[in-house]
C-alpha positions in Angstrom: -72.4 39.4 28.1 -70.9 36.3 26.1 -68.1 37.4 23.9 -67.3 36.3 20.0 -66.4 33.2 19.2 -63.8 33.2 16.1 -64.8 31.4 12.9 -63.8 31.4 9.1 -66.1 32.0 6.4 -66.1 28.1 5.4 -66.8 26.9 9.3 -69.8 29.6 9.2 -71.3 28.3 5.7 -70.8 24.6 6.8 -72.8 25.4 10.0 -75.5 27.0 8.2 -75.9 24.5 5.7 -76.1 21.9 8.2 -78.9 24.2 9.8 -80.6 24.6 6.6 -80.5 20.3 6.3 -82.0 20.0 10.0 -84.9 23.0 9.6 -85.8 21.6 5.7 -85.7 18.1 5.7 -84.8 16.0 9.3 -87.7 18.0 11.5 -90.1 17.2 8.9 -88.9 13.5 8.5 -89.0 13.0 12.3 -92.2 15.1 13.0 -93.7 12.4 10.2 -92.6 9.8 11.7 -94.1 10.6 14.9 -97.6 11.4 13.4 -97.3 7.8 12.4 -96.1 6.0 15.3 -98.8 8.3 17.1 -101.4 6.2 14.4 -100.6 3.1 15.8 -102.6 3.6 18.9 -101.0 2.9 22.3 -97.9 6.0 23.0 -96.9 4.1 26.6 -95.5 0.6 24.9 -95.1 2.2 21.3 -91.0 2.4 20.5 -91.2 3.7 17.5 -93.1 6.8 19.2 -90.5 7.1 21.7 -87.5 6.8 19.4 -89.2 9.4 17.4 -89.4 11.6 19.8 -85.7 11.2 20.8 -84.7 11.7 17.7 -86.8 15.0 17.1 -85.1 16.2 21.5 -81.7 15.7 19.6 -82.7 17.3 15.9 -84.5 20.2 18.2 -80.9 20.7 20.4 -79.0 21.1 17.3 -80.8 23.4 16.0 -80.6 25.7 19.0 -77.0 24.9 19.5 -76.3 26.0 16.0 -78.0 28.9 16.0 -76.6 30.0 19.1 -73.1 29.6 17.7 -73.9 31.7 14.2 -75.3 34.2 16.2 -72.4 34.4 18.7 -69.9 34.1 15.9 -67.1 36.7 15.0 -66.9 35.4 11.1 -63.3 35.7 9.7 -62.5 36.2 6.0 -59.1 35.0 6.2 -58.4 36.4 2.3 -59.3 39.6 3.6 -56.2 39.1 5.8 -53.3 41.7 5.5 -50.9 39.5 4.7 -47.5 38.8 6.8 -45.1 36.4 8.7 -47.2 36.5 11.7 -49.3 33.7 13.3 -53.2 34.8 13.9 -56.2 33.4 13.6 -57.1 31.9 10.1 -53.3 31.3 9.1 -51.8 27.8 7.9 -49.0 27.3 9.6 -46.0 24.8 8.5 -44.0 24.1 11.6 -41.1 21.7 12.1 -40.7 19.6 15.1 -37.2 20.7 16.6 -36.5 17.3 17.8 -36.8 14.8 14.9 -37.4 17.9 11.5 -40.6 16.0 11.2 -42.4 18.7 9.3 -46.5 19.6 9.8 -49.3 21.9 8.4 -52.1 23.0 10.6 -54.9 25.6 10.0 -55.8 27.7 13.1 -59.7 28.1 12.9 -62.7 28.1 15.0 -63.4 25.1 17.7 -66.1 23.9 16.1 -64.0 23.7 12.9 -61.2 21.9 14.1 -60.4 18.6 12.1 -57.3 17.1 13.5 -57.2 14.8 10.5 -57.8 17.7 8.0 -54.6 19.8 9.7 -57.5 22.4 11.5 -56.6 22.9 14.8 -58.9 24.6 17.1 -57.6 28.4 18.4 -57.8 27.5 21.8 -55.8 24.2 21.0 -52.5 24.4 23.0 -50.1 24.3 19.9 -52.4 27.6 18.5 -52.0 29.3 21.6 -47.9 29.1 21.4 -48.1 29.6 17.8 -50.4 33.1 17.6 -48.6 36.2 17.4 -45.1 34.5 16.9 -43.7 34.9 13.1 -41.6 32.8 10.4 -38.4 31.5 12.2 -39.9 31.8 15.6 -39.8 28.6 17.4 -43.0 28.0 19.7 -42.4 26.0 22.7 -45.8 23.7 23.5 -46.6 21.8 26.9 -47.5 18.6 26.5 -48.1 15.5 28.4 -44.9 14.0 27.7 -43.4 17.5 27.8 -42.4 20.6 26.2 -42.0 19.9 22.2 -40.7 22.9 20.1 -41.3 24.0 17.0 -40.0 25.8 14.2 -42.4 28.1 12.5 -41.1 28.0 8.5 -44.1 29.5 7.1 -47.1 30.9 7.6 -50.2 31.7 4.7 -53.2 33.5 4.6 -54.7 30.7 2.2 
């Protein structure tokens, strides 16, 4: 039995969109291109042919990959969210670091969502797993490899 993987509405829609792209317009595009290199005569020394047909193995993988996901997916509408001080899946986050006050914003969403840059961090990212369940003025102590770093929940959205 595989369990359900967490995901917000907008990680879902991105994946099928990018399903969408690969079943509309790259597996046509790459099953033309090997109908051509096909045409030009010899498959064994053709590298166009070959490059082709890597490109359709890795379109074809995608796909699957995807679909698995979206059909293994426990989709999140996180403005359906009872609002509150706690820390769950879905929530922004601003934390401060208790060492410096440097202050931070993350999203806890899905693992294929997470964007570092973006301030999404995956669920089963350390710092989400000492942030869920704790609430506004909690501090969440986080291992790390130059050691524990604490921080100061100040608020938490459902946004």
């Amino acid at each position: 039995m595989t369990t359900k993987v967490p995901m917000t509405i907008t990680g879902a829609n991105k994946l099928r969109d990018e399903l969408q792209e690969l079943k509309s317009v790259a597996r046509p595009k790459v099953i033309a291109a090997i109908a051509e290199a096909r045409a030009h005569g010899d498959l064994k020394e053709n590298a166009e042919y070959h490059a082709a047909r890597e490109q359709q193995s890795f379109i074809e993988g995608r796909i699957a990959d995807i679909e698995f996901k979206l059909s293994h997916a426990h989709v999140i509408d996180i403005t359906r969210l009872t609002p509150s001080d706690k820390v769950v899946f879905g929530a922004t986050v601003n934390l401060a670091d208790e060492e410096d006050g440097k202050e931070m914003r993350y999203q806890i969403v899905g693992e294929d969502e997470a964007d570092i840059g973006s301030g999404k961090i995956s669920v089963n990212s350390p710092i989400a797993r000492a942030l869920i369940g704790k609430q506004e003025g909690d501090v969440a102590e986080v291992q790390t490899p130059g050691g524990i770093k604490a921080y100061e929940i100040i608020e938490v959205n459902y946004c």
